[in-house]
N, C-alpha and C positions, 0 to 999 in steps of 0.2 A: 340750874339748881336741881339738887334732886337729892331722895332722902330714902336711904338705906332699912333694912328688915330689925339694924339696933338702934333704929332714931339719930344714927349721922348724918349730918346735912352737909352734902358736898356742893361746891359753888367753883364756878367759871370764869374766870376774872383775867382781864390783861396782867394781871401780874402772875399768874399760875393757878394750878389748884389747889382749896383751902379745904376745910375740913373742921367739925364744929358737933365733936362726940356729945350723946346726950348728958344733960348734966354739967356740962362745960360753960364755961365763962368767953374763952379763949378761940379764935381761928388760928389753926396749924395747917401751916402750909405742907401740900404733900410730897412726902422727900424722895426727890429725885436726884438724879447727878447734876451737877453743876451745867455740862452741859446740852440739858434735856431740859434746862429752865428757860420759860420764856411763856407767852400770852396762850391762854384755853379759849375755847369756845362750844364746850358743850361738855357736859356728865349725864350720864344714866346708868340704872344700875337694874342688872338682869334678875330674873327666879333665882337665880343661885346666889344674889348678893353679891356681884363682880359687878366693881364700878369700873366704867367703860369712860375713857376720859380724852378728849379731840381736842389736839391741840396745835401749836404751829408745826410742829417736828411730826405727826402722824398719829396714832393707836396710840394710849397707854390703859394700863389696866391694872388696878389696885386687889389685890386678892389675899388673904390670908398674914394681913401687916403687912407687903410688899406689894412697892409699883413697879413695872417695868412695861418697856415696850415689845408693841408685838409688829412682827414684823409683816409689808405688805401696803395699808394704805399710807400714802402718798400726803404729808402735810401742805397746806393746812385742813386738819380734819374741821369743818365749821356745824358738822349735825351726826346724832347719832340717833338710831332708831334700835329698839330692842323688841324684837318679833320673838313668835312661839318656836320659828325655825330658825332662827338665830341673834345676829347682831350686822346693821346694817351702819356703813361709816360714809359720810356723802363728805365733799369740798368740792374747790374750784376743779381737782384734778382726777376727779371722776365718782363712781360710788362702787365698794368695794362691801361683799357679805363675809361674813363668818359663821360656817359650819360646824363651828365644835372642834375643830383643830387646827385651821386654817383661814387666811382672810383671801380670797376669788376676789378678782374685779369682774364685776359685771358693767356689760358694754350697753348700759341703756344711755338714750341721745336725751340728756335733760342738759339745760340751761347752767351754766356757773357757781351763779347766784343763788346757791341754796338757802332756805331760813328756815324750814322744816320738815321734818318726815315721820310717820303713821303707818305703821306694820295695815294692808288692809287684812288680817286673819287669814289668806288666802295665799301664800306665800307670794306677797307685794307688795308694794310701798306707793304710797301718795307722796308726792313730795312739792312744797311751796317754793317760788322763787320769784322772782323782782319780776318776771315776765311772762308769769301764769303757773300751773297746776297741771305737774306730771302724772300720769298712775303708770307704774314700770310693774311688768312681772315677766316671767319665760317668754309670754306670744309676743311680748313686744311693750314701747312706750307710746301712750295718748298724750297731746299736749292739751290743753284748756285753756284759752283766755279770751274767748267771746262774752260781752255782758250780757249774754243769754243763761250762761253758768253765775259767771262770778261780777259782783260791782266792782271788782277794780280785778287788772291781772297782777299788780305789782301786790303779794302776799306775805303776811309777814308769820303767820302759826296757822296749824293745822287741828284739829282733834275728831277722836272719835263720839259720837252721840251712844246712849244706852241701847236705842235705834236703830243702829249701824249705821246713820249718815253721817256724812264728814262737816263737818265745818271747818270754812275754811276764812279767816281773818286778813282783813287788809288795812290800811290807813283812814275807808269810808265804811267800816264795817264788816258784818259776817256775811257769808255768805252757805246756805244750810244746804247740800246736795244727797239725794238720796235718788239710786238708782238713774244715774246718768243726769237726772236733771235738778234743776234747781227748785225747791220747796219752799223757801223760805228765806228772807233777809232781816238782818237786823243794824239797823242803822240806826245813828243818833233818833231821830224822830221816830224810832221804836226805841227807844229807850237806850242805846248802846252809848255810851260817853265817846 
């Protein structure tokens, strides 16, 4: 889900993407071709109010009352990240950036199973997945999944803190890392449901 600069709230759903202008009553689906239709799994939307839309068929991109696809990542797009230097598209079938004209695959070695990703301000991404916590940038990608970092490696969201530590969410809780290590956990018996 994710909500635009005019208070549109765009949503992700097995059945496509919907759309819910401020002021509306109504979800409208967003009109695509007949055969561009089928299951999303992520919307975000940039500084410039280009909603970025992953879905089974790859890229789509809502801009000025028209979606269309852009060409490059490889469906199903299942994460999308929106950095200062760009637009970042992950799936089973690799993770691909966007420089402002173009989608690059970048060849970083992360896991499949993406569930989320976090620009780190740096030109790089954290990325969550069922079997630990990637950081990818140019020198290269880290894996994480010793519980000396995280209480579980299988993750399911990502965020950034005001702090610049990441937290990072799994099925037994948070896990709070700043500067390589771990600071901090919040688990049921801290309070986390």
């Amino acid at each position: 889900i994710a909500v635009d600069k005019n208070l549109t709230v765009w949503i992700a759903t097995a059945a496509g993407i919907f759309m819910k202008k401020n002021g509306d009553t109504k979800w409208l689906a967003v009109p695509f071709h007949d055969a561009d239709k089928g299951p999303a799994y992520a919307v975000a939307v940039d500084g410039d109010n280009t909603i970025w839309m992953g879905t089974w068929k790859g890229i789509f991109v809502y801009k000025n009352n028209w979606g269309f696809q852009i060409t490059g990542p490889e469906g199903p797009v299942s994460v999308i990240c929106t950095a200062k230097e760009g637009v970042y598209a992950l799936g089973p079938k690799g993770v691909w950036f966007f420089n402002g004209s173009i989608f690059l695959q970048k060849h970083y070695s992360i896991a499949r199973s993406v569930r989320s990703a976090v620009s780190d301000d740096k030109e790089g991404i954290w990325v969550a997945s069922d079997v630990g916590l990637y950081h990818a940038n140019k020198e290269g990608t880290k894996h994480f999944s010793k519980t000396a970092i995280l209480l579980s490696a299988s993750l399911k969201g990502l965020a950034i803190g005001n702090d610049e530590s990441l937290w990072a969410a799994s099925l037994v809780g948070v896990s709070i890392i700043k500067d390589g290590s771990r600071q901090r956990v919040i688990r049921p018996q801290e309070g986390c449901p």
